[in-house]
C-alpha positions, 0 to 999 in steps of 0.5 A, a space after each residue: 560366450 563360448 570357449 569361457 573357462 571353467 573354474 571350480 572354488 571350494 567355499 563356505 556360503 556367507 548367508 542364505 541363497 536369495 531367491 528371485 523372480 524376474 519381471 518375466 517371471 523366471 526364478 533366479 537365486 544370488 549367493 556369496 561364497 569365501 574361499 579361504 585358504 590355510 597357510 603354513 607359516 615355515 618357520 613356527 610350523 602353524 597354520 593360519 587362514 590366508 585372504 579369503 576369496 569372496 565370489 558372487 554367484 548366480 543361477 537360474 531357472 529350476 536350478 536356482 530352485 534347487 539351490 534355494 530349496 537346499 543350500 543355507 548360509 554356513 554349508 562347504 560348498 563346491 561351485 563351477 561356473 564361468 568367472 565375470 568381473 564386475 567394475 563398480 564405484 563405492 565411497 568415491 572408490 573404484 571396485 572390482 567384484 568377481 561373480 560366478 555364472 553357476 555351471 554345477 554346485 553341491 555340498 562338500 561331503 569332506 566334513 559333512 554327509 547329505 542324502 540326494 533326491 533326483 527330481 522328476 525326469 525333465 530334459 535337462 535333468 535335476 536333483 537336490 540334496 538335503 539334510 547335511 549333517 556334520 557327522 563325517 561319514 558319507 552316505 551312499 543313498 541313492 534313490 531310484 531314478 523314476 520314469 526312466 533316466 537310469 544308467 542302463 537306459 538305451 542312449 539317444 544317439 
């Protein structure tokens, strides 16, 4: 639909992305995320974890490629996408589940480092990261773009 929403979650991946392939063929990734806040109790002054968010998300195509090839259970991650609800029954208990449509996602470099690579120049454009280390510092390495798709390139319109 158009005119949804973005929303953008600060989260941890629960487990590893679960690639997939459709009966057409097309490759689409699943991945759960927990954003959990920190709270500041007034009176004692300490911080504790507050009640996690547990998102769903889903992406598709080279995308989902991407993220299968470079995401893994445990990374600090920033995702937006269009929020969804789902209603289903568990146990006899009706449930509600919230899931993102996956618009961009990439490793937060607040407690880690990652070094990206663009991929091959396409219409739409794609790149991956990889090696996120836990060493605070964050790099500036970008690689060349190849076969055009720089910055100082001529705009189509």
């Amino acid at each position: 639909m158009a005119g949804e929403p973005l929303i953008t979650v600060v989260g941890n991946l629960v487990a590893d992305p679960e690639p997939r392939v459709s009966q057409a063929g097309k490759s689409w990734v699943t991945f759960r995320i927990a954003s959990t806040p920190r709270v500041r109790d007034r009176q004692s002054g300490d911080w504790s974890d507050g009640e996690a968010l547990w998102l769903g998300c889903r992406a598709y195509g080279e995308y989902a490629d991407n993220i299968a090839a470079t995401l893994t259970k445990g990374m600090r991650v920033i995702v937006q996408g269009r929020l969804t609800q789902q209603t289903y029954e568990k146990d006899g208990q009706q449930r509600t589940a919230l899931n993102l449509e996956v618009e961009e996602v990439g490793p937060s470099l607040r407690f880690a480092t990652a070094q990206v690579t663009r991929g091959q120049a396409r219409s739409g454009g794609s790149g991956g990261v990889s090696g996120a280390g836990a060493t605070g510092q964050a790099q500036n390495e970008w690689n060349a773009p190849q076969g055009g798709g720089g910055f100082d390139d001529e705009q189509p319109f």
